[in-house]
C-alpha positions as CSV (number, residue, x, y, z in Angstrom):
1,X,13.4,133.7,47.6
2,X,10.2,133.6,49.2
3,X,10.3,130.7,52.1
4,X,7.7,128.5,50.0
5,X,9.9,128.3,46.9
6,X,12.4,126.7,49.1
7,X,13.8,123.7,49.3
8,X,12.6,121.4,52.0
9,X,15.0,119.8,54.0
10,X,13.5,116.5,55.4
11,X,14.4,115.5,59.1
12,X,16.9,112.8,60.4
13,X,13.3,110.2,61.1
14,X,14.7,106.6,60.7
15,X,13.6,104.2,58.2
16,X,11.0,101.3,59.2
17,X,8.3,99.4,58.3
18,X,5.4,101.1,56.4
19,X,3.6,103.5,58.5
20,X,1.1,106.1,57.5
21,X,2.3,109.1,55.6
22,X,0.6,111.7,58.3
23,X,2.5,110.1,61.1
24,X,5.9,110.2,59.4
25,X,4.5,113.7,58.4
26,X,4.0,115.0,62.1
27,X,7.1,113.0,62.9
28,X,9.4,114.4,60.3
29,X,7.9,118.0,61.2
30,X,8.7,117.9,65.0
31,X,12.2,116.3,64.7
32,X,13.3,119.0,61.7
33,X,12.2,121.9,64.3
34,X,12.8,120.3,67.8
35,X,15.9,117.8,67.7
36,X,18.3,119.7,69.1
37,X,16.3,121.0,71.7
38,X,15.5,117.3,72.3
39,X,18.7,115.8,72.1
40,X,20.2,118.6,74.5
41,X,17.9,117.6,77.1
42,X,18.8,113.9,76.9
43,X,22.3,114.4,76.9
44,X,22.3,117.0,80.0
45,X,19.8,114.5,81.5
46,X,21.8,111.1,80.6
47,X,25.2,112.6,80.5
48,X,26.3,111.0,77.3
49,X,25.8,112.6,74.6
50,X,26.5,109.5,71.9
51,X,23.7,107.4,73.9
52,X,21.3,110.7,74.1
53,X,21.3,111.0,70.3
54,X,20.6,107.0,70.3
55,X,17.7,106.9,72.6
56,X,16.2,109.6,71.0
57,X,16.3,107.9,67.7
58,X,14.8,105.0,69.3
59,X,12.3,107.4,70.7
60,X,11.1,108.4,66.8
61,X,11.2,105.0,65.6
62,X,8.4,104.1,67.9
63,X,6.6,107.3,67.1
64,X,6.4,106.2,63.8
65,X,4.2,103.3,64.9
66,X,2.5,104.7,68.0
67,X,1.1,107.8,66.0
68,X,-0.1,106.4,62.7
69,X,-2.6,104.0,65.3
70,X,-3.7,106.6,67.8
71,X,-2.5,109.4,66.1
72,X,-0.1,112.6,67.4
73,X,-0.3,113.2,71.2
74,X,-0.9,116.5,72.1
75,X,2.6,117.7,73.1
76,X,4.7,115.8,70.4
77,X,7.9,117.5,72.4
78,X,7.4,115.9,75.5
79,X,5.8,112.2,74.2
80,X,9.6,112.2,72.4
81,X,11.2,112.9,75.4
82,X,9.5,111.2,77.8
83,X,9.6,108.3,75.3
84,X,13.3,108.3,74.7
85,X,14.1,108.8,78.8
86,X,11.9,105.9,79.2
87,X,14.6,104.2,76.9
88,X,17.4,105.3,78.7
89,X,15.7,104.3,81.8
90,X,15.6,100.9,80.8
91,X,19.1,100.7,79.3
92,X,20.5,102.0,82.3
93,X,18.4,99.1,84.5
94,X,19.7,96.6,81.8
95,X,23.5,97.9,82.6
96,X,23.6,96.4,86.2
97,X,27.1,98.3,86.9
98,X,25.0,101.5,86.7
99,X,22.6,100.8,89.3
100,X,23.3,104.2,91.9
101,X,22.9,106.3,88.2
102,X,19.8,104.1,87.5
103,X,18.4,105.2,90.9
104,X,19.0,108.8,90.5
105,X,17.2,108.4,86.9
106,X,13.9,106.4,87.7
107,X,13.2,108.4,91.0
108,X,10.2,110.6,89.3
109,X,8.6,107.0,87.6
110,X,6.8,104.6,89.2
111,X,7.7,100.7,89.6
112,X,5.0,99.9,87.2
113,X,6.1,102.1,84.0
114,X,9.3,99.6,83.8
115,X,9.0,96.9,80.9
116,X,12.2,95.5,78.8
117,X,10.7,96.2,76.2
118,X,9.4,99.1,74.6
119,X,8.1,101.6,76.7
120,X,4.5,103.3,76.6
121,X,4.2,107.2,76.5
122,X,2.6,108.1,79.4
123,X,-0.8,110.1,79.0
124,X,0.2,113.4,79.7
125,X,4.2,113.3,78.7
126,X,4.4,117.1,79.6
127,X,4.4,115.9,83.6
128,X,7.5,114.2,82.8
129,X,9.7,116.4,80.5
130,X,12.8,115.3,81.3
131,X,14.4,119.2,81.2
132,X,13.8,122.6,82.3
133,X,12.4,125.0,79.5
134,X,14.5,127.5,81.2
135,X,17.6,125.6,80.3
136,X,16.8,125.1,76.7
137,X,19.0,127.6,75.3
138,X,21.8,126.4,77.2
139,X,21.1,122.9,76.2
140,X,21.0,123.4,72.7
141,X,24.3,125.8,72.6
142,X,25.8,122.5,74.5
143,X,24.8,120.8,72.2
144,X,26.1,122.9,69.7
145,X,29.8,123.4,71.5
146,X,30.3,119.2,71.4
147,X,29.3,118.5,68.3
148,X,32.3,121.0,67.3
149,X,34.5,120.4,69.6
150,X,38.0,121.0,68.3
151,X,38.8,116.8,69.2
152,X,37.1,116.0,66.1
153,X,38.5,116.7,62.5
154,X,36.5,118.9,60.4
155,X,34.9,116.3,58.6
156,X,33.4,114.9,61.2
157,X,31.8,118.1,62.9
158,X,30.0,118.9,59.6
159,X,28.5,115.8,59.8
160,X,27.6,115.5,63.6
161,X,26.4,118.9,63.4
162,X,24.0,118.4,60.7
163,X,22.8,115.0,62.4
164,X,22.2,116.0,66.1
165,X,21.5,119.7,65.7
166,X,20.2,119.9,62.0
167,X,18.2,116.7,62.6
168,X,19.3,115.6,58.9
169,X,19.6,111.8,58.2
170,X,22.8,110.4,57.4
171,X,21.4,110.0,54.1
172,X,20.8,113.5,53.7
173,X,24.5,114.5,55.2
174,X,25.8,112.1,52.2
175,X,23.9,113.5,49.7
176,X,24.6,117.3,50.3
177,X,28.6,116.9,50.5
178,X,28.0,113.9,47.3
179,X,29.8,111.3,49.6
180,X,28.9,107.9,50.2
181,X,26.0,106.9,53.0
182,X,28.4,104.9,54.5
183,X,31.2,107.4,55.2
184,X,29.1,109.6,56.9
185,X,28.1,107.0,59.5
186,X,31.5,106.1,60.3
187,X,32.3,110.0,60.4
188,X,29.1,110.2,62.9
189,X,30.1,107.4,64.7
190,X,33.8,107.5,65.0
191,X,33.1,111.2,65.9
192,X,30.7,109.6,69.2
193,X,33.7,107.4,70.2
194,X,36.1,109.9,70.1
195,X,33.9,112.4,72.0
196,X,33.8,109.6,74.5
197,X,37.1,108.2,74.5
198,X,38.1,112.1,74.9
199,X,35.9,112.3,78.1
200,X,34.1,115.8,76.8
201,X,31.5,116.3,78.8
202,X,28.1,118.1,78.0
203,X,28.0,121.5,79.2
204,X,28.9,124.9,78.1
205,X,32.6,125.6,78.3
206,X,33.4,128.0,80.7
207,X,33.7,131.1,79.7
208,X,37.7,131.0,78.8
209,X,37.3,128.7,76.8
210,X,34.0,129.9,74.7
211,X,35.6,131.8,72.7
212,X,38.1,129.4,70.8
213,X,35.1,127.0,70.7
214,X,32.6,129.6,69.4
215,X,35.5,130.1,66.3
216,X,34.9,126.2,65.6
217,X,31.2,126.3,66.0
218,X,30.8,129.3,63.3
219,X,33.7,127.6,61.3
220,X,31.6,124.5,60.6
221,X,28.0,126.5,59.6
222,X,30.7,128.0,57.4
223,X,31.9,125.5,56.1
224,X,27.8,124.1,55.9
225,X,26.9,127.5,53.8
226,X,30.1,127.9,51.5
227,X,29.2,124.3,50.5
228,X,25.6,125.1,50.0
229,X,25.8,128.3,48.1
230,X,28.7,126.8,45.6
231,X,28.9,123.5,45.2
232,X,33.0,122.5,45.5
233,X,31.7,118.9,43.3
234,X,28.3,117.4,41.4
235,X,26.2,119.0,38.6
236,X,24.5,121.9,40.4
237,X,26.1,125.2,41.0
238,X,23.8,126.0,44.0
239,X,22.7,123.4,47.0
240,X,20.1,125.6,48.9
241,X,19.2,123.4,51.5
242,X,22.8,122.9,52.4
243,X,22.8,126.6,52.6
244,X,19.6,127.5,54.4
245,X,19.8,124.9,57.2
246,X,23.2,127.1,57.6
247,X,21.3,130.1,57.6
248,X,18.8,128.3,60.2
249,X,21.4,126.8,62.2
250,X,22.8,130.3,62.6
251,X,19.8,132.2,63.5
252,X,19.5,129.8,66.6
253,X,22.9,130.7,67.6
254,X,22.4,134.5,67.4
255,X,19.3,133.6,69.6
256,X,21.6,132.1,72.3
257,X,24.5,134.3,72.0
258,X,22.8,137.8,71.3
259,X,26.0,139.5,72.9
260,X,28.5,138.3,70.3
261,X,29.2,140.5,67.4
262,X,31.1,137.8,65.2
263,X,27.5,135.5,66.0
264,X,25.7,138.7,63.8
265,X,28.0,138.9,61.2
266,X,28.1,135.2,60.6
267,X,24.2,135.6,60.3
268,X,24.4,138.7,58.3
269,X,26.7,137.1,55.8
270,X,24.7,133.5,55.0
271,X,21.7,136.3,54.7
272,X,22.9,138.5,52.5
273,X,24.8,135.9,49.8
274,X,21.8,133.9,50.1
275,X,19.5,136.8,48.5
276,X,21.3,136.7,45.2
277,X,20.5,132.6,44.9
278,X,17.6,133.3,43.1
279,X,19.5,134.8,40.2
280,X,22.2,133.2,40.3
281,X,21.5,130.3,38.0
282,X,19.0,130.8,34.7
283,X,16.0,128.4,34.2
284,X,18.0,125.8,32.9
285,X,20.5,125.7,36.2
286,X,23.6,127.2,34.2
287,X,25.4,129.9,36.6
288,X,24.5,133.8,36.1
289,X,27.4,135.9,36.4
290,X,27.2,138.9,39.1
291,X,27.2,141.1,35.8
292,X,24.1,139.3,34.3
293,X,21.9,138.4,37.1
294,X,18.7,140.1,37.6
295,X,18.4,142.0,40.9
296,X,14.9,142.1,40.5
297,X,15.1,138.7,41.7
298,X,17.5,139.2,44.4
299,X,15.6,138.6,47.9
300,X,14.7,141.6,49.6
301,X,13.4,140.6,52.6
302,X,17.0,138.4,52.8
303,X,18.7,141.6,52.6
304,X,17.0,143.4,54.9
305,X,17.0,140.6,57.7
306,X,21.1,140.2,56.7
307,X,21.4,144.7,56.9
308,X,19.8,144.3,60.0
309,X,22.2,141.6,61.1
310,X,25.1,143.7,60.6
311,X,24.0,146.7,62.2
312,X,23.3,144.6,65.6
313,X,27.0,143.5,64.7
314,X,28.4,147.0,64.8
315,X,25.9,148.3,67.4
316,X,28.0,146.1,70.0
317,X,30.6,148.0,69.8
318,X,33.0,145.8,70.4
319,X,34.4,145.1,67.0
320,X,33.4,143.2,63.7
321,X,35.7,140.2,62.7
322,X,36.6,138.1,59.2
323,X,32.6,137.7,59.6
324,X,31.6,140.7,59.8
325,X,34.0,142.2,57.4
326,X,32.7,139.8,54.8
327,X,29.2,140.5,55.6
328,X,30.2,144.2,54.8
329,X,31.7,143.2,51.5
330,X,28.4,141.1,50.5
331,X,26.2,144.4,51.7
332,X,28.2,147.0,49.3
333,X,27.2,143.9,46.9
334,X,23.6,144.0,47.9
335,X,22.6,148.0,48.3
336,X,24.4,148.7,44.6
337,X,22.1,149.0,41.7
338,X,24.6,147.7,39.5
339,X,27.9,146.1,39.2
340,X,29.2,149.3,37.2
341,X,27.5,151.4,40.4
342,X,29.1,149.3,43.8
343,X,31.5,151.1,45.7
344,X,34.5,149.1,45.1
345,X,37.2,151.4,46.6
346,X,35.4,150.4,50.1
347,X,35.2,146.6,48.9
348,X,39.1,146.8,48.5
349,X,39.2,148.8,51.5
350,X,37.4,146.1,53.6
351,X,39.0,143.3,51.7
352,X,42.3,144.7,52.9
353,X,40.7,144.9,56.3
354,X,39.6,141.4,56.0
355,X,43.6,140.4,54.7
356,X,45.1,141.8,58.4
357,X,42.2,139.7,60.7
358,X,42.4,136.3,58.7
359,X,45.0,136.6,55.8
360,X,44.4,134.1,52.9
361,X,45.1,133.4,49.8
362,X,41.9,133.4,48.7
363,X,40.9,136.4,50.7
364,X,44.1,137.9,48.4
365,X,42.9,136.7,45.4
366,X,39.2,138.7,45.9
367,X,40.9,141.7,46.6
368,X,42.4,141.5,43.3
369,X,39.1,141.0,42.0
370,X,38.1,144.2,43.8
371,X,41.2,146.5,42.6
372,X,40.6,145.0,38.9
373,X,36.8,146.7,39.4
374,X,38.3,149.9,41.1
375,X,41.9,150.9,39.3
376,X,42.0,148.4,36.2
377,X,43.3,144.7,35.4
378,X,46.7,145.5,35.1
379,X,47.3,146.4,38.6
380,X,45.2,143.6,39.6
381,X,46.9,141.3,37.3
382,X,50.2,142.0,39.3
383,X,48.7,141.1,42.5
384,X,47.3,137.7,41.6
385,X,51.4,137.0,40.2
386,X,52.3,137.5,43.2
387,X,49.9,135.0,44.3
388,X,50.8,132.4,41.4
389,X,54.7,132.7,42.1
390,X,54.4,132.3,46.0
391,X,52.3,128.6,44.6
392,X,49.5,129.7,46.5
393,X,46.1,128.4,45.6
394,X,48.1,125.6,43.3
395,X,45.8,123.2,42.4
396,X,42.5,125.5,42.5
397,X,40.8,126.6,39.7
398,X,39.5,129.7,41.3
399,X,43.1,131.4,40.6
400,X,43.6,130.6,37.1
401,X,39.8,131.8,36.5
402,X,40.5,135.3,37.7
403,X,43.8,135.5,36.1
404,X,42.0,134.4,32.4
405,X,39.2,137.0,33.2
406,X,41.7,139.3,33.5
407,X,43.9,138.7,30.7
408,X,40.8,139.2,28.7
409,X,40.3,142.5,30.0
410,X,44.0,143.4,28.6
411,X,43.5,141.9,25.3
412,X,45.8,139.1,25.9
413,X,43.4,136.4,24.5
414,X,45.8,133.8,23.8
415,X,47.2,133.5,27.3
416,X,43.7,133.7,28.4
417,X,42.3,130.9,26.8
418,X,45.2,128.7,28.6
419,X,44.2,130.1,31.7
420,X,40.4,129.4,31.5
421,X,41.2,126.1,29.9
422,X,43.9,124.8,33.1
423,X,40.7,126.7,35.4
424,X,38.5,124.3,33.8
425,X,40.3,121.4,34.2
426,X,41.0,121.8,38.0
427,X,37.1,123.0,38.3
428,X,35.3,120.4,40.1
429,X,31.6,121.4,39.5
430,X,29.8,120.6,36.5
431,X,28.1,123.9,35.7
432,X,31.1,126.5,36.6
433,X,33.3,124.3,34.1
434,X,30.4,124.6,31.5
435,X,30.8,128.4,31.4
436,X,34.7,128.3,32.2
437,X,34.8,126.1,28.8
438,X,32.5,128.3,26.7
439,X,34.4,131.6,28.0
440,X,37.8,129.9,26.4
441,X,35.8,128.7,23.0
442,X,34.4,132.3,22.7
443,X,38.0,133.3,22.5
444,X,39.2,130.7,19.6
């Protein structure tokens, strides 16, 4: 999909009193590209990561005023953050315990910039950025290593990361996983105190430790894109800008770990299953089968980026992961002219591949899917009864929807039906029960 047909996905700018639409515009626009650079240099500069993400808030809340009267400063970046460590400046004077930390903070200002209430941007903000652009990087992957830190359940890293690195609203959190506005901010802000509570500091693990923390970093944009690309609940089969902030999210980490292969074929995955969006639901949002869908719409410049991807994976040389090996999977997908035409022997050869690094059972499951393409349902077949008398994937629709498809294959509609009908039932998404029901009525 060309980048203008997609969906926009607005920025995390509280709500206030009316302001002009070209200020929340240019407010919206700088927050969506620049809040996790901004937020990294608070919380390096403040040391609290919780109060960096609040002053910066407060930062865009005054924006929102200051820029619809005299309009957007020339360096929106540094009026934020010289705004927000003006903020912090004064909350630190206000906290009288903190006076030797206040000191160290108000060195660069002079005596006169100091007011209790809200601060002024100063005319030239860029004189008083409060980070080094050589540091960026490093800030932002900080930022990106605490907001999934392994303290925090998984819930609450999904929503912290979308909120201080995403720079999505709470509001927006709420509505992509169909949860409540309310639950997310106590995710968001029982995920600050724990952070705090917990005494994890902002900085870049060191380097023993980056690599179980880079695994819960590339677990949460998974978690971010999966959700995106098929919706687990609600009426739409696809969520695309759930799934391209992913995408976006992980383009900025191969950016600031360029060494990493697993980094790549993260990337080169969310690249390559994004392409096929575009023809993966018809006009009237109903779900296109692989089968069905119309590769002439499939996005070639997303395939090429997510090729590419994968090749800087395996040019490292050091080994692709579950990431990689997935991204593989998805490019024998993407390269074949038809279903009939993919290579499926290597798809079951790299599922199998993929069953050694990070066995699942629903890693198991696509296999079967794959060996049902290559040698037939019936072996297939056996493999996913293996699956159903271990009670693996028990209450998921996704195993009783392979086994019906299969059954069909062999003729055995009756059994079939029952399977797509219990499939249905456990299906939580509208539109995939829509065309689990209609497969089962076809078969009356």
């Amino acid at each position: 999909m060309a980048r203008a047909d997609r969906p926009a996905v607005t920025s995390g700018v509280p709500d206030g009193p009316p302001v002009a639409e070209s200020a929340r515009r240019a407010v919206e626009a700088v927050w969506r590209i620049e809040s996790a650079r901004i937020v990294g240099a608070l919380a390096r500069y403040t040391g609290d990561f919780a109060f960096a993400e609040d002053v910066a808030q407060e930062a865009l809340a005054e924006a929102l005023v200051s820029w619809s009267r005299d309009g957007a400063p020339a360096s929106p970046v540094g009026w934020l953050l010289a705004t927000a460590r003006r903020r912090a400046v004064d909350a630190f004077r206000r906290r009288s315990a903190l006076d030797e930390r206040y000191a160290a903070l108000a060195g660069p200002l002079v005596e006169g910039e100091f007011s209790s209430g809200a601060a002024a941007a100063p005319e030239r903000p860029e004189d008083d950025l409060p980070f080094d652009p050589d540091r960026v990087d490093d800030d932002v992957l900080a930022l990106m290593f605490t907001a999934c830190h392994p303290v925090l359940s998984p819930e609450a890293r999904v929503a912290l990361t979308l909120r201080v690195v995403g720079g999505l609203s709470s509001e927006e959190v709420a509505r992509a996983f169909l949860v409540p506005v309310p639950t997310v901010q106590a995710r968001i802000t029982r995920a600050k105190k724990t952070l705090a509570a917990a005494h994890v500091p902002f900085e870049l693990p060191p380097p023993e430790e980056r690599r179980e923390r880079l695994g819960a970093v590339l677990s949460v944009l998974y978690v971010i894109f999966t959700e995106g690309s098929t919706a687990t609940t609600g009426d739409r089969l696809l969520r695309p800008d759930l799934a391209y902030e992913a995408v976006r999210l992980a383009r900025m980490l191969t950016a600031l770990l360029p060494a990493d292969p697993e980094v790549h074929g993260q990337l080169a995955l969310f690249e390559l299953t994004a392409a096929r969006f575009p023809a993966r639901t018809g006009p009237d949002g109903e779900p296109v089968l692989l089968e069905d869908q119309d590769r002439r719409l499939w996005d070639g410049s997303a395939i090429r980026r997510g090729l590419a991807a994968l090749g800087r994976a395996s040019a490292l040389r050091r080994g692709i992961g579950p990431y990689g090996l997935q991204a593989a999977i998805a490019a024998c997908h993407a390269v074949a002219p038809s279903v009939r035409e993919t290579d499926w022997e290597r798809v079951v050869l790299l599922y199998e591949a993929l069953g050694r690094v990070a066995p699942s059972p629903v890693v198991e499951l696509n296999r079967a899917v794959a060996v049902a393409m290559a040698s037939g349902p019936q072996e297939a077949l056996s493999l996913v009864d293996d699956l159903v008398a271990a009670g693996r994937l028990s209450g998921s629709h996704l195993l009783p929807t392979v086994r019906g498809e299969l059954l069909v294959r062999l003729g055995r509609t009756v059994e079939a039906r029952a399977e797509l009908e219990l499939a249905a039932r456990l299906c939580g998404n509208a539109r995939e029960r829509s065309v689990l029901l209609r497969k089962a009525s076809a078969l009356e």
